[in-house]
Each structure stands twice: as structure tokens, then as C-alpha cells.
gemmi code that builds the backbone of each chain (N, CA, C; Angstrom):
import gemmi

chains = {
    "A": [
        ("UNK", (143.421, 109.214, 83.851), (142.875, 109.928, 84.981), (142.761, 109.044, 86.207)),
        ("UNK", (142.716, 109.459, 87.080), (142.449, 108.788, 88.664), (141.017, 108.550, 88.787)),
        ("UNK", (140.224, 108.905, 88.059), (138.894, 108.480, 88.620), (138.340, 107.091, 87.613)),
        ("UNK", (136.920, 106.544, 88.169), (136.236, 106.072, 87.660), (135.871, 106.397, 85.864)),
        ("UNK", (136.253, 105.369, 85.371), (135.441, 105.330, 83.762), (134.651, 104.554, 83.503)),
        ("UNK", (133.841, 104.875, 82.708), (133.011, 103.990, 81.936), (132.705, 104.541, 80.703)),
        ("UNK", (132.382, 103.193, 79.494), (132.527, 103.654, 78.070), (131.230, 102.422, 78.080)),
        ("UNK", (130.219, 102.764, 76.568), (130.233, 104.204, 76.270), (129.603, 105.120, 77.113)),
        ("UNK", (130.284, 106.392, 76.614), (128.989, 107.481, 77.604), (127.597, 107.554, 77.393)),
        ("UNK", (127.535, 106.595, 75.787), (126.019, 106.837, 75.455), (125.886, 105.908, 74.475)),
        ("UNK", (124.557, 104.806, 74.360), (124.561, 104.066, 73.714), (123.388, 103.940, 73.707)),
        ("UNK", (122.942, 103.437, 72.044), (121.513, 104.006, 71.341), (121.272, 102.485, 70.778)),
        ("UNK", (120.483, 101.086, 71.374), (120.263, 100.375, 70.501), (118.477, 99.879, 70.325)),
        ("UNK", (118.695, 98.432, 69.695), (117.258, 98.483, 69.118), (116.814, 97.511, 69.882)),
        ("UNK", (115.557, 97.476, 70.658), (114.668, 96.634, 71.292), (115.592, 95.140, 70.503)),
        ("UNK", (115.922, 94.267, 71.557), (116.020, 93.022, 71.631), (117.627, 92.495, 71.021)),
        ("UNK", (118.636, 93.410, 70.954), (119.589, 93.139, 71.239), (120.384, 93.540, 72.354)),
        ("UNK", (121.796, 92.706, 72.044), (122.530, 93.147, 73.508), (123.623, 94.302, 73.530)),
        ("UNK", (123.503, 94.236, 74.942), (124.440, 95.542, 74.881), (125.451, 94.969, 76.643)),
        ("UNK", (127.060, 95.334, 75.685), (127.910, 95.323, 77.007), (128.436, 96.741, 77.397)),
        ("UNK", (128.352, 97.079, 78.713), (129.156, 98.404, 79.570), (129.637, 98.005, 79.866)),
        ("UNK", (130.904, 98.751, 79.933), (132.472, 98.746, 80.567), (132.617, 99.898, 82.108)),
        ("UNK", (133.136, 99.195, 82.891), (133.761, 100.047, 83.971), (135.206, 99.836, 84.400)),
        ("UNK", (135.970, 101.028, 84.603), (137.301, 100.660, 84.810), (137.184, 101.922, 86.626)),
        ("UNK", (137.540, 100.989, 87.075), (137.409, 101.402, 88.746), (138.653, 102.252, 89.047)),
        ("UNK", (138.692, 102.825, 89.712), (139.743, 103.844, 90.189), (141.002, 102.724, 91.060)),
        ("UNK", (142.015, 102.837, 90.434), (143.324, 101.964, 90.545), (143.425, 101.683, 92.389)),
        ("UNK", (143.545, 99.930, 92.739), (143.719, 100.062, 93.796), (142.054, 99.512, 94.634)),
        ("UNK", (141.118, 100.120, 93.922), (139.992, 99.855, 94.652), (139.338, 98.421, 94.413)),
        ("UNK", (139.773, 97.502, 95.796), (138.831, 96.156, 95.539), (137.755, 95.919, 95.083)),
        ("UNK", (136.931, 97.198, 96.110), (134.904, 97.142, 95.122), (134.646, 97.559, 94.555)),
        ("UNK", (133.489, 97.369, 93.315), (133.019, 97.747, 92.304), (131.400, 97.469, 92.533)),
        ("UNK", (130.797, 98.729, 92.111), (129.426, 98.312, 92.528), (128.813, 99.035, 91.164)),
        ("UNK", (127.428, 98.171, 90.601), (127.130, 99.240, 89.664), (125.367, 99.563, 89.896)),
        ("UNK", (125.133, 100.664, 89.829), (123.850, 101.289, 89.932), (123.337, 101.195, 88.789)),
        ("UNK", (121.684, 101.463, 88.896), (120.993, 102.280, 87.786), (120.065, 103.252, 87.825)),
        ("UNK", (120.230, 104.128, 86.996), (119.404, 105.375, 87.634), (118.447, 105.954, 85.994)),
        ("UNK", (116.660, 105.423, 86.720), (115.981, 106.360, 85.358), (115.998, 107.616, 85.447)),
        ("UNK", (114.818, 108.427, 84.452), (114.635, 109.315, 84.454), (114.081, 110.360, 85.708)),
        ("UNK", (114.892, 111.053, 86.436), (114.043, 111.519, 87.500), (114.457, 111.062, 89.212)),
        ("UNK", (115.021, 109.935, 89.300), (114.989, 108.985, 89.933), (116.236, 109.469, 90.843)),
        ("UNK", (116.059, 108.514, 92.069), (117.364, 108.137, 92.483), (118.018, 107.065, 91.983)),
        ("UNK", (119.123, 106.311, 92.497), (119.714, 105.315, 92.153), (119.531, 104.133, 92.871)),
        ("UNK", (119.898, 102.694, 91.798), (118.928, 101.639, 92.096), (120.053, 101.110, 92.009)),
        ("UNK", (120.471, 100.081, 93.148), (121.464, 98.926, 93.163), (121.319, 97.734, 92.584)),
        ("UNK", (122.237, 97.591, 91.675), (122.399, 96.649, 90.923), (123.053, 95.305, 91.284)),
        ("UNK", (124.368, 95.621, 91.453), (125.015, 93.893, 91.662), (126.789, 94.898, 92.292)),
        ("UNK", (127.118, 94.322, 93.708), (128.695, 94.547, 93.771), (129.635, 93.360, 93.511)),
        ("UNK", (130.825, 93.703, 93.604), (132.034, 92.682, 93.663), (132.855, 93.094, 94.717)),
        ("UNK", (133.706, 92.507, 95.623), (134.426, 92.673, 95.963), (135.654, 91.407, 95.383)),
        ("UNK", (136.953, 92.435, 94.733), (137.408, 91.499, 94.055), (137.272, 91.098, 92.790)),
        ("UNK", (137.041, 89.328, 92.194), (136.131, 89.272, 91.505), (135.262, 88.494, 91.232)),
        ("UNK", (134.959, 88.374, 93.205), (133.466, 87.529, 93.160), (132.174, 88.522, 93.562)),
        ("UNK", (130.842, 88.201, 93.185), (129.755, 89.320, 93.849), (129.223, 88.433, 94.412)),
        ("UNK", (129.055, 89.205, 95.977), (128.581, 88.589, 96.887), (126.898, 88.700, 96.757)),
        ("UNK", (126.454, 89.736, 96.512), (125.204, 90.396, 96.002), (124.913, 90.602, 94.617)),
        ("UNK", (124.125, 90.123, 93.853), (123.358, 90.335, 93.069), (122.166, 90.706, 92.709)),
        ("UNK", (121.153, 90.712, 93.912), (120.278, 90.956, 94.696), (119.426, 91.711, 93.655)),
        ("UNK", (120.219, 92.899, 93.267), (119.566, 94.220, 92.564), (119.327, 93.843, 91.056)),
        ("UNK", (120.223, 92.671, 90.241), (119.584, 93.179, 89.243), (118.284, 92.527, 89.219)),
        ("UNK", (117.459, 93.179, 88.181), (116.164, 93.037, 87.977), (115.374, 91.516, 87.143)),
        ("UNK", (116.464, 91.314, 86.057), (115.993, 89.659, 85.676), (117.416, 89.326, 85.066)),
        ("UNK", (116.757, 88.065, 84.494), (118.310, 87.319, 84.383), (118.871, 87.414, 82.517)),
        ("UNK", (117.999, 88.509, 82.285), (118.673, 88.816, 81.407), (119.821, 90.022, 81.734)),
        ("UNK", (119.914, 90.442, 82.916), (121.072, 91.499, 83.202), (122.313, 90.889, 83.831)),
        ("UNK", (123.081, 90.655, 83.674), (124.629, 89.631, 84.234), (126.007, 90.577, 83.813)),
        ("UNK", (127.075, 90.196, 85.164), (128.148, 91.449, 84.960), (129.216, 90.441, 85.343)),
        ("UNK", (130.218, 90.829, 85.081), (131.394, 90.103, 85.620), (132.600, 91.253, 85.790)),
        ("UNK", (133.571, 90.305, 86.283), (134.510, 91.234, 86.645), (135.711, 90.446, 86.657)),
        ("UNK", (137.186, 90.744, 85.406), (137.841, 89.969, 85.450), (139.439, 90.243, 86.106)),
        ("UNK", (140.302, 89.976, 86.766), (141.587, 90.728, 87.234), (141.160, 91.497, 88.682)),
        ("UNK", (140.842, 91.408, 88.990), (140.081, 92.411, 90.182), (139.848, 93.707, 89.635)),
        ("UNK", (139.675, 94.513, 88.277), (139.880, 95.548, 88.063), (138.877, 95.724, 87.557)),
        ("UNK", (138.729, 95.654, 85.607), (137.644, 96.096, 84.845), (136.677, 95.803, 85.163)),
        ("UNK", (135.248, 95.684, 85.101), (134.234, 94.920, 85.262), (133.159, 95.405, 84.012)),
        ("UNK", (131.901, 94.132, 83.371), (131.271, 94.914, 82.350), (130.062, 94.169, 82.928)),
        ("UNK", (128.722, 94.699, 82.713), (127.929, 94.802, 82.562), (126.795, 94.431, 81.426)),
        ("UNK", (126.235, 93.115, 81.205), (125.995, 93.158, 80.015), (123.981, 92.973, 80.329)),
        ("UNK", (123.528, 93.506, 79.161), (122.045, 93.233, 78.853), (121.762, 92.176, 77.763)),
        ("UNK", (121.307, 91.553, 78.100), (120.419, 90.253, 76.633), (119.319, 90.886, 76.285)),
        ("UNK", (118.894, 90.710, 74.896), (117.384, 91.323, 74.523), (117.192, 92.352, 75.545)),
        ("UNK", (117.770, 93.603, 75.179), (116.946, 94.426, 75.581), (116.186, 95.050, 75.432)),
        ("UNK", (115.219, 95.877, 76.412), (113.394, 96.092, 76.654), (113.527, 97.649, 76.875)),
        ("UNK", (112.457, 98.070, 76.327), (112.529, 99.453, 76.464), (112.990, 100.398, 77.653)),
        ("UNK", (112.164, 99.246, 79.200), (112.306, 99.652, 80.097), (113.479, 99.743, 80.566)),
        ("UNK", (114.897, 98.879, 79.759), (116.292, 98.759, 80.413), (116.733, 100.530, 80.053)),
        ("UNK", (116.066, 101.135, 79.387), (116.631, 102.349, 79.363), (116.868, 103.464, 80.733)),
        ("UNK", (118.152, 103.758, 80.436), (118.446, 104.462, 81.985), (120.022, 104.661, 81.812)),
        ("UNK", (120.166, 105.214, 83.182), (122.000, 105.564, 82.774), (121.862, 104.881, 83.820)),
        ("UNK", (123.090, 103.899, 83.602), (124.054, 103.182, 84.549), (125.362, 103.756, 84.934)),
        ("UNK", (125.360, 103.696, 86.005), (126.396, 104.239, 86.991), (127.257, 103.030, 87.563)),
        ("UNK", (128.698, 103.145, 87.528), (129.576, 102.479, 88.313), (130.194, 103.499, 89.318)),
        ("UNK", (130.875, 102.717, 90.738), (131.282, 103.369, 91.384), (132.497, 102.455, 91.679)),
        ("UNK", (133.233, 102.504, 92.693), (134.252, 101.753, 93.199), (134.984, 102.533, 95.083)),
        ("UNK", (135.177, 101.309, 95.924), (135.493, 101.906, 96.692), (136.595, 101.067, 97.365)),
        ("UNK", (137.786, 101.479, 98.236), (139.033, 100.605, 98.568), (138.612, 99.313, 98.730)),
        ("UNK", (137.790, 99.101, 99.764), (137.206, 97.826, 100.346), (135.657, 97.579, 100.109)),
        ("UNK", (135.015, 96.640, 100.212), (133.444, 97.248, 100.552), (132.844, 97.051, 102.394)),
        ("UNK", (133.633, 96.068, 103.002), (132.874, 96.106, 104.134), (134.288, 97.070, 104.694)),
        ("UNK", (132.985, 97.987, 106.112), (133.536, 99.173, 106.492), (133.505, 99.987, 105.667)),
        ("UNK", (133.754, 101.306, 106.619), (132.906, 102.977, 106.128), (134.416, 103.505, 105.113)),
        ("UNK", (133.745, 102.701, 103.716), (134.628, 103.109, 102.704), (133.974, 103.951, 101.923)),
        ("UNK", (134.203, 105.151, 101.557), (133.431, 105.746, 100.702), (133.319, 105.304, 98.703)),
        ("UNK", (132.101, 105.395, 98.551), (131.712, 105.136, 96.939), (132.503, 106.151, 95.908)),
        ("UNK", (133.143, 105.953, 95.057), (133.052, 106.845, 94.175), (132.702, 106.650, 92.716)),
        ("UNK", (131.821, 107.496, 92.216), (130.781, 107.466, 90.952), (131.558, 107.703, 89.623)),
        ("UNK", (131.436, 107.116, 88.645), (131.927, 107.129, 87.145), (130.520, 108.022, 86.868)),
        ("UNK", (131.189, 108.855, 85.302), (129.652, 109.557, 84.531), (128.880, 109.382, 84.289)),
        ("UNK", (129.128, 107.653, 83.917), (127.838, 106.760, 83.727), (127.786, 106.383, 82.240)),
        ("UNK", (127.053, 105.630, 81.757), (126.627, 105.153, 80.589), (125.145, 105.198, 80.550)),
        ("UNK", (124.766, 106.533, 79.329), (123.541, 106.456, 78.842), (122.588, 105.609, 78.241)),
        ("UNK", (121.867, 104.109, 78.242), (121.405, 103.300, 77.602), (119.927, 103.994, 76.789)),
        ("UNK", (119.704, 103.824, 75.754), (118.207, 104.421, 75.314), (117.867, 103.174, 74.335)),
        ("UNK", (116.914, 101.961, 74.706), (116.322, 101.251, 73.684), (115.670, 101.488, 72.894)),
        ("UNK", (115.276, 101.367, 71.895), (114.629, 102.081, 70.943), (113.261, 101.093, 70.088)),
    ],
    "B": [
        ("UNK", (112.572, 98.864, 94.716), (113.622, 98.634, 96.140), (113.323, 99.526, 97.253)),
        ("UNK", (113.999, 99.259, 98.051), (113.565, 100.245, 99.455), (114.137, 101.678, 98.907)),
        ("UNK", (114.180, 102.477, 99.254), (114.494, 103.831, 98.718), (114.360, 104.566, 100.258)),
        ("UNK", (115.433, 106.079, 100.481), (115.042, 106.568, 101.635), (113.840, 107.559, 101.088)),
        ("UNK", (113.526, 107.818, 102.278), (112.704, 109.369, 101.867), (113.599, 110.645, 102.278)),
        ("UNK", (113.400, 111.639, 101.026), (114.367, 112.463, 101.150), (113.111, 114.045, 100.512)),
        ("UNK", (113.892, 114.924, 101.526), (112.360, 115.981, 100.972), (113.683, 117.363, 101.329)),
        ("UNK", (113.137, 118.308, 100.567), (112.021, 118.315, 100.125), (112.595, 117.893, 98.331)),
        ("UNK", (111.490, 117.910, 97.510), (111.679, 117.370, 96.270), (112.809, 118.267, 95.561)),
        ("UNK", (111.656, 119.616, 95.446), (113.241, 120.520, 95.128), (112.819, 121.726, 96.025)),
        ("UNK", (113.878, 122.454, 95.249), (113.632, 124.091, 95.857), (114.330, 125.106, 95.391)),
        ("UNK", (113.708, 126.111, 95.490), (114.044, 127.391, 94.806), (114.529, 128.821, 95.838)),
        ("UNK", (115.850, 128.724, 95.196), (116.380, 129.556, 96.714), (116.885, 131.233, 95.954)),
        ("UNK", (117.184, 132.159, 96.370), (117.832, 133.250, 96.239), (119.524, 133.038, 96.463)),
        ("UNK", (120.213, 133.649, 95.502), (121.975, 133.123, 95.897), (121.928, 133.802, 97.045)),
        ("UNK", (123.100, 133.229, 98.100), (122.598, 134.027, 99.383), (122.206, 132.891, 100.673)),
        ("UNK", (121.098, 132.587, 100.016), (119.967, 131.983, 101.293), (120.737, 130.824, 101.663)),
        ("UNK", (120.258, 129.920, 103.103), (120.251, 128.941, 103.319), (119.793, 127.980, 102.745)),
        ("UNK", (120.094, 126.452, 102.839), (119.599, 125.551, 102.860), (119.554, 124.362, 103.371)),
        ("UNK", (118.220, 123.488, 103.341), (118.222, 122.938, 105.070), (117.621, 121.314, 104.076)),
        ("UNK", (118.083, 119.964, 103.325), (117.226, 119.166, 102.726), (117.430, 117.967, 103.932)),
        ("UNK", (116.341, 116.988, 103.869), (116.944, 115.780, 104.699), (116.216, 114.448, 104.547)),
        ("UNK", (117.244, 113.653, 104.988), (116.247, 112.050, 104.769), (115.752, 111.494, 105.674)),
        ("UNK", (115.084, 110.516, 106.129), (114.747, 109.435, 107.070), (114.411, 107.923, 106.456)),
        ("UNK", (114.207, 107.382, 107.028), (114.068, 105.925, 106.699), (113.907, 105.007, 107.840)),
        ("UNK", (112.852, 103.857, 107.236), (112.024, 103.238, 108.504), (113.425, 102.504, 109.336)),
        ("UNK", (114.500, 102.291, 108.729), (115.343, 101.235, 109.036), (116.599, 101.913, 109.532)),
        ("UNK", (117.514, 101.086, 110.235), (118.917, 101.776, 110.544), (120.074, 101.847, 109.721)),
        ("UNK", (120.982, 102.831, 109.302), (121.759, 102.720, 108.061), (122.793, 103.175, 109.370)),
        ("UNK", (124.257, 102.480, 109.007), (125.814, 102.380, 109.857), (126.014, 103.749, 109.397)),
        ("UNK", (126.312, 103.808, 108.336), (126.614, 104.880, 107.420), (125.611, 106.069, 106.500)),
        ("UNK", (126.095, 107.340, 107.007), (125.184, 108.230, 106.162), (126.401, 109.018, 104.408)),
        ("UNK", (125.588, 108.959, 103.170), (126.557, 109.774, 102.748), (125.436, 110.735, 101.721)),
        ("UNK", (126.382, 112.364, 101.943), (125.518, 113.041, 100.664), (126.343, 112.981, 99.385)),
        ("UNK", (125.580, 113.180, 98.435), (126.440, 113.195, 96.743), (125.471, 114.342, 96.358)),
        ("UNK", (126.595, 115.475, 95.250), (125.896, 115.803, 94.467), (126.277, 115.535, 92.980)),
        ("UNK", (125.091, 115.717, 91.813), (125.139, 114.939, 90.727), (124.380, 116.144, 90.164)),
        ("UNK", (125.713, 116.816, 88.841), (125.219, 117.752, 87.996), (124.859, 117.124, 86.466)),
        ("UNK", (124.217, 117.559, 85.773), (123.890, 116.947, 84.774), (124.458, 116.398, 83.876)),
        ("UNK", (124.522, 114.888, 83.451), (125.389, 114.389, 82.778), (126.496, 113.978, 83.146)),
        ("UNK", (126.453, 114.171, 84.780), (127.458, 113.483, 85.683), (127.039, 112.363, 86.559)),
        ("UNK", (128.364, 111.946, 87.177), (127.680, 110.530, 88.095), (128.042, 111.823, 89.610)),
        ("UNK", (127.431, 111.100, 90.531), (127.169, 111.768, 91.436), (128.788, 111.714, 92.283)),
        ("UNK", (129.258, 113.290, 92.980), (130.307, 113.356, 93.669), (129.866, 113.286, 94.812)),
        ("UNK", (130.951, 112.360, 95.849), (130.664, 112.577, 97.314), (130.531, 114.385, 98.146)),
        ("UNK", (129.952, 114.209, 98.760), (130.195, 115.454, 99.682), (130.526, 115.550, 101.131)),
        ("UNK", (129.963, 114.687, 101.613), (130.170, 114.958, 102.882), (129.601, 112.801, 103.209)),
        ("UNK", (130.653, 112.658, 104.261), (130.458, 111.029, 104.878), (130.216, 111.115, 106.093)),
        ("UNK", (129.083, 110.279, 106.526), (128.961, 110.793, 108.392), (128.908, 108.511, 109.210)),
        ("UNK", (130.015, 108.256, 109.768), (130.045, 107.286, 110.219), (129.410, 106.662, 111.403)),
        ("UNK", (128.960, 107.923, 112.214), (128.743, 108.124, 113.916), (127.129, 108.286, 114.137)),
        ("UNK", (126.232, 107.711, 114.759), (125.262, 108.452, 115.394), (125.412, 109.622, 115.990)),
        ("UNK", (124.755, 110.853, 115.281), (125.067, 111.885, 116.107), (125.955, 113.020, 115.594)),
        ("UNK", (126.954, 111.912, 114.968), (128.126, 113.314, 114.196), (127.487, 114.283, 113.587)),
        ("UNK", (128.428, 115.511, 113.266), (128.437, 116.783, 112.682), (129.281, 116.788, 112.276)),
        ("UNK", (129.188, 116.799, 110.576), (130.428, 117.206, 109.948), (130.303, 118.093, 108.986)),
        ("UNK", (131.559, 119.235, 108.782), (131.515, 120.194, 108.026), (131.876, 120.040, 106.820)),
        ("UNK", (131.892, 120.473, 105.758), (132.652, 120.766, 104.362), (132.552, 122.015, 104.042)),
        ("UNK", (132.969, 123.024, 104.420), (133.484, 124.382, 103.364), (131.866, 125.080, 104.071)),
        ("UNK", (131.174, 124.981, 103.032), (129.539, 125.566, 103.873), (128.845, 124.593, 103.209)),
        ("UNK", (128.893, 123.441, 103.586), (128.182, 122.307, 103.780), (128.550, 121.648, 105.201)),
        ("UNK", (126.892, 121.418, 106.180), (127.314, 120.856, 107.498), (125.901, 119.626, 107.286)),
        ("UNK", (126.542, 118.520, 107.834), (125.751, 117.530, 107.442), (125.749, 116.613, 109.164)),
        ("UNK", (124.765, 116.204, 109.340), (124.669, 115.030, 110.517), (123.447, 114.213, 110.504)),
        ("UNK", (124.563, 112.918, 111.325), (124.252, 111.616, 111.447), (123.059, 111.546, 112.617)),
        ("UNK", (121.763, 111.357, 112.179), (120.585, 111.505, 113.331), (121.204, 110.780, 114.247)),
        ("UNK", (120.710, 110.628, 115.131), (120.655, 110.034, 116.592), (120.430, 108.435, 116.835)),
        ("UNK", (119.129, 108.535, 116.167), (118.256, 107.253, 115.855), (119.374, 106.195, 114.796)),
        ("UNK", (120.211, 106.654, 113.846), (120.769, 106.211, 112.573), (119.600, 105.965, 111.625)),
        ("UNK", (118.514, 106.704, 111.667), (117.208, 106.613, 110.581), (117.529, 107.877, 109.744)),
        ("UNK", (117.747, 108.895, 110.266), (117.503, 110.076, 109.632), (119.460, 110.638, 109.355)),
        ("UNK", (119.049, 111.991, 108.341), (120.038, 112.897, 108.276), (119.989, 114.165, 107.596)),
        ("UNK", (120.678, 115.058, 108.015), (120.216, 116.350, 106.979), (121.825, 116.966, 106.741)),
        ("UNK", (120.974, 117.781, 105.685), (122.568, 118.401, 105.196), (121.871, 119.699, 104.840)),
        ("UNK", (122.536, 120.490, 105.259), (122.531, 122.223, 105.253), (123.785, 122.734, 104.248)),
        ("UNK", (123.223, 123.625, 103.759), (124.367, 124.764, 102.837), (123.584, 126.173, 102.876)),
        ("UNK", (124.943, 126.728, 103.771), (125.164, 127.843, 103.822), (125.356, 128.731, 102.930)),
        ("UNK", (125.027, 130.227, 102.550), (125.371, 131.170, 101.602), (125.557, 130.796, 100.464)),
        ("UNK", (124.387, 129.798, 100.019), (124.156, 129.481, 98.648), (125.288, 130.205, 97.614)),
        ("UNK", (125.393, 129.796, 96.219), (126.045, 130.286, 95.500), (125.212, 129.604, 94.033)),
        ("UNK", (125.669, 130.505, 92.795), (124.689, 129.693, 91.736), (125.510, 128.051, 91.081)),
        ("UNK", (126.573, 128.315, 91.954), (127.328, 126.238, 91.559), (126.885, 125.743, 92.166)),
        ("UNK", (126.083, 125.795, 93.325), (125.330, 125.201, 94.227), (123.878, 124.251, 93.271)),
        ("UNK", (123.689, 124.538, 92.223), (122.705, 124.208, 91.680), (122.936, 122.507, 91.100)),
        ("UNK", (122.079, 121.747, 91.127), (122.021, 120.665, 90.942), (121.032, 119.559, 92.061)),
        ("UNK", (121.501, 118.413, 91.678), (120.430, 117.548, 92.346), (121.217, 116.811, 93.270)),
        ("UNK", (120.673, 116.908, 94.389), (121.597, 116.668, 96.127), (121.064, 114.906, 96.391)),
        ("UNK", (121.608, 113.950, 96.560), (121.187, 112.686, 97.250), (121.202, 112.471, 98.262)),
        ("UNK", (120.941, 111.492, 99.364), (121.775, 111.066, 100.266), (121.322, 109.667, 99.784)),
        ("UNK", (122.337, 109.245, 100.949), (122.441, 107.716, 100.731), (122.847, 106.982, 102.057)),
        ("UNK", (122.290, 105.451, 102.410), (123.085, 105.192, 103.485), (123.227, 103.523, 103.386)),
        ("UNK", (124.254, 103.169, 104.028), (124.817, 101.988, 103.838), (124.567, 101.249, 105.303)),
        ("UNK", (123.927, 100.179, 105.232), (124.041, 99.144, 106.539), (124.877, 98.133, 106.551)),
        ("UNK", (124.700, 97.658, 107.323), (125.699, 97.180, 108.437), (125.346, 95.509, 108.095)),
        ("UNK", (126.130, 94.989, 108.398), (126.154, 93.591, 107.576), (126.028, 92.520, 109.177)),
        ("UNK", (125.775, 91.797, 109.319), (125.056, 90.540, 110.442), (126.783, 90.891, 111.508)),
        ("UNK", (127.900, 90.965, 110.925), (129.291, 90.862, 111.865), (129.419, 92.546, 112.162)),
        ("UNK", (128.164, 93.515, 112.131), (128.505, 94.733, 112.430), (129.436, 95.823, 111.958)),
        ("UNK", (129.912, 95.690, 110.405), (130.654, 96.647, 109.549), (129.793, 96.838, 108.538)),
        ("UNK", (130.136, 98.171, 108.133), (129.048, 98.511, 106.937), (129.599, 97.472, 105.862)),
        ("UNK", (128.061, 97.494, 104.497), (127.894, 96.374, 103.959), (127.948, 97.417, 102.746)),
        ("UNK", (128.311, 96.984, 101.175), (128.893, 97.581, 100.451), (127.594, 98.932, 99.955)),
        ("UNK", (126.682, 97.835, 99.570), (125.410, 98.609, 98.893), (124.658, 99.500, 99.634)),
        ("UNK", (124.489, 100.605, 99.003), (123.615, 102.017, 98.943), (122.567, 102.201, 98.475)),
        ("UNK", (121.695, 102.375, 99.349), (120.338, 102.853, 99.039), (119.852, 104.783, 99.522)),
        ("UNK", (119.851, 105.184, 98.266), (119.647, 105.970, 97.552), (118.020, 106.889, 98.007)),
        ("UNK", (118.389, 108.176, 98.122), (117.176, 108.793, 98.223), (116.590, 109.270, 97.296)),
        ("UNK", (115.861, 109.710, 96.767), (114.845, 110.357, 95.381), (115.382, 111.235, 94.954)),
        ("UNK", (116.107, 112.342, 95.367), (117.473, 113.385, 95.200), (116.375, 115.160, 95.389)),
        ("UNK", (117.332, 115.852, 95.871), (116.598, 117.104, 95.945), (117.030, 117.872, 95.144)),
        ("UNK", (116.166, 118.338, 93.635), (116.416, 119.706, 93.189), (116.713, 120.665, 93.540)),
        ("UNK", (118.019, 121.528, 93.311), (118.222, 122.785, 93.589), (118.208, 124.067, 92.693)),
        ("UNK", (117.753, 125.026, 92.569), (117.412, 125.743, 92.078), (118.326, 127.202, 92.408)),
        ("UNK", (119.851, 127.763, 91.726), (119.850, 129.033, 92.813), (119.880, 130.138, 92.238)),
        ("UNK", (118.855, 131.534, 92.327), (118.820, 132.509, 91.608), (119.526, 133.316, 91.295)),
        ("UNK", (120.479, 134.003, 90.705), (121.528, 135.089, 91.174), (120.758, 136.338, 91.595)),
    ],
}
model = gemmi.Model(1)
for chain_id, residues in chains.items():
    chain = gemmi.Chain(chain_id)
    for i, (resn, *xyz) in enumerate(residues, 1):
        res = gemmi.Residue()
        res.name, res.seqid = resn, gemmi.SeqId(i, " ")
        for name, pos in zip(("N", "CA", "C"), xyz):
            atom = gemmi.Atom()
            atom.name, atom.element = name, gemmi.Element(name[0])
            atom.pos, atom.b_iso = gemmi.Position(*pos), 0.0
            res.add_atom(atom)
        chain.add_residue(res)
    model.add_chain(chain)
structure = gemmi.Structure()
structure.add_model(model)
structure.setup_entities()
């Protein structure tokens, strides 16, 4: 397909292990940015790339959350020990460039639920 | 994180009716954008506004770029029941050399509700 993926769509683990998300960006698009969004919520910026360096990391929350991005393309997302509170769907997006009025576009997301 | 304010929370319309949701924010955003996001989806663009001031259409969605670059609203016309879902906006600033900067900050999202 032409759009944004991410696998899994849903992933169920146990307080204090890790977990890696996958994003595969829509072909062509330099940036990759990934959100997170709880229950209810809007969406919370996480960390972009342009490429496959991130200029911003800003968003994630501690340093147990770290992403990389290898080829200019895939990028994953990973959690260490994770905490109940990491539960949430994560969202990737991707857009041609990131500086200038490039528009975002959103993958389905990946459901996280710690348990 | 900073978050915009975006109101109203939700709303409950008749298929048919108008609708009028919108954001503001203490700060200036280059870029305005709306998304909508149906359940179990990631959110689709709808409408992009680059300009202080612009008006832009989509189909019966008309959306504009406040004046100030604080605010924005987005209207839909002659509701329909696909219309239902949860509306965002979002806006992107502008980086120290004056081009928008990648990251989006996100409004609380507005429930839609549409009756047949």
C-alpha cells in the first residue's frame, strides 16, 4: 500500500519488559515523526527524524523510551521495562520533508496495553 | 506538553445541521492543520491552512487560518452520519530561520456525534 504502516496493531505485554514498534513511512518521505496518544486524549509528540538523524527528541518522556531509524526509511520505536503508564497507542506519521508546510501523514497506530 | 485548546469537547448534531469547532493557543503556530481520526484509526488530514488569514475549502469542510496565527476553526456543512468521529487540529511552528518546524502540537480533539 502507499500509506503509512505500523506493526503490531496491538500488543499486550507484562509490566517490565520490552517492547519494539515498527514504522514503515510512506515511500519517498524523508520525515518520520512518532506520536503518542492515551485514552481520550490528543496526541503527544514524541521524537522526529529527518532522514536518519532526530533532531528532536524533546517528547519522549524518560530514557527508557529510544527509537531509531535505519536507511532513511523504517524506523522502530522501542520501550525498556515497561510501566503501566506506557500504555497508549502510538502513532507514526511521515511527511516529504520536515522543515516547511509539509503535510503529516498518520499510520493506524500500534495499540500498547501493559499489564 | 503544551497542548492547543480546542472546544467545544464534543457535540451532538442532527444529520443536516452545521458545524462550527475551533482552537486557539497562547502562542503563534506557521501552520494550521485539521485531522479526522475514526476509531481504531490514526488520524487523516483534512484540510492544511499555511497563510494568516486563509480560507480553505474541502467538499463541505471550510477551515481558516486566524489572523493573529493563534487561533483556527473549521466548519462542516450539511452534516452527514460519516461525519461522525473525533476532529483535531493541530499546528506546527516555525523554527528560529522562519520555515515550519516538523512537530505538532495537538488539540484535545472534538467529539462528533451525528443523528440520522
Amino acid at each position: 500500500g502507499a500509506g503509512v504502516s505500523q506493526s503490531p496493531s496491538n500488543k499486550v505485554t507484562e509490566k517490565g519488559k520490552d517492547v519494539e514498534l515498527r514504522c514503515d513511512p510512506i515511500s519517498g518521505h524523508t520525515a518520520l515523526y512518532w506520536y503518542r496518544q492515551s485514552l481520550g486524549q490528543g496526541l503527544e509528540f514524541l521524537i522526529y527524524f529527518q532522514g536518519n538523524s532526530a533532531p528532536d527528541k524533546s517528547g519522549l518522556p524518560s530514557d527508557r523510551f529510544s527509537a531509531e531509524r535505519t536507511g532513511g526509511s523504517v524506523s522502530t520505536l522501542t520501550i525498556q521495562r515497561t510501566q503501566q503508564e506506557d500504555s497508549a497507542v502510538y502513532l507514526c506519521a511521515s511527511s516529504l520533508v520536515a522543515l516547511g508546510a509539509y503535510e503529516q501523514y498518520f499510520g493506524p497506530g500500534t495499540r500498547l496495553t501493559v499489564t | 506538553g503544551q497542548q492547543l485548546n480546542q472546544s467545544p469537547q464534543s457535540m451532538f448534531i442532527q444529520e443536516g445541521e452545521d458545524v462550527s469547532m475551533n482552537c486557539t493557543s497562547s502562542s503563534i503556530f506557521n501552520t494550521w492543520l485539521w485531522y479526522k481520526q475514526d476509531p481504531g484509526e490514526g488520524p487523516v488530514l483534512l484540510i492544511a491552512l499555511y497563510k494568516a488569514g486563509e480560507l480553505t475549502s474541502n467538499g463541505r469542510l471550510t477551515a481558516q487560518f486566524g489572523i493573529t496565527r493563534k487561533d483556527s476553526f473549521l466548519n462542516i456543512s450539511a452534516s452527514i452520519p460519516s461525519d461522525v468521529g473525533i476532529y483535531f487540529c493541530a499546528g506546527q511552528k516555525a523554527n528560529a530561520g522562519g520555515t515550519s518546524y516538523g512537530k505538532l502540537t495537538f488539540g484535545q480533539g472534538t467529539i462528533l456525534t451525528v443523528h440520522p
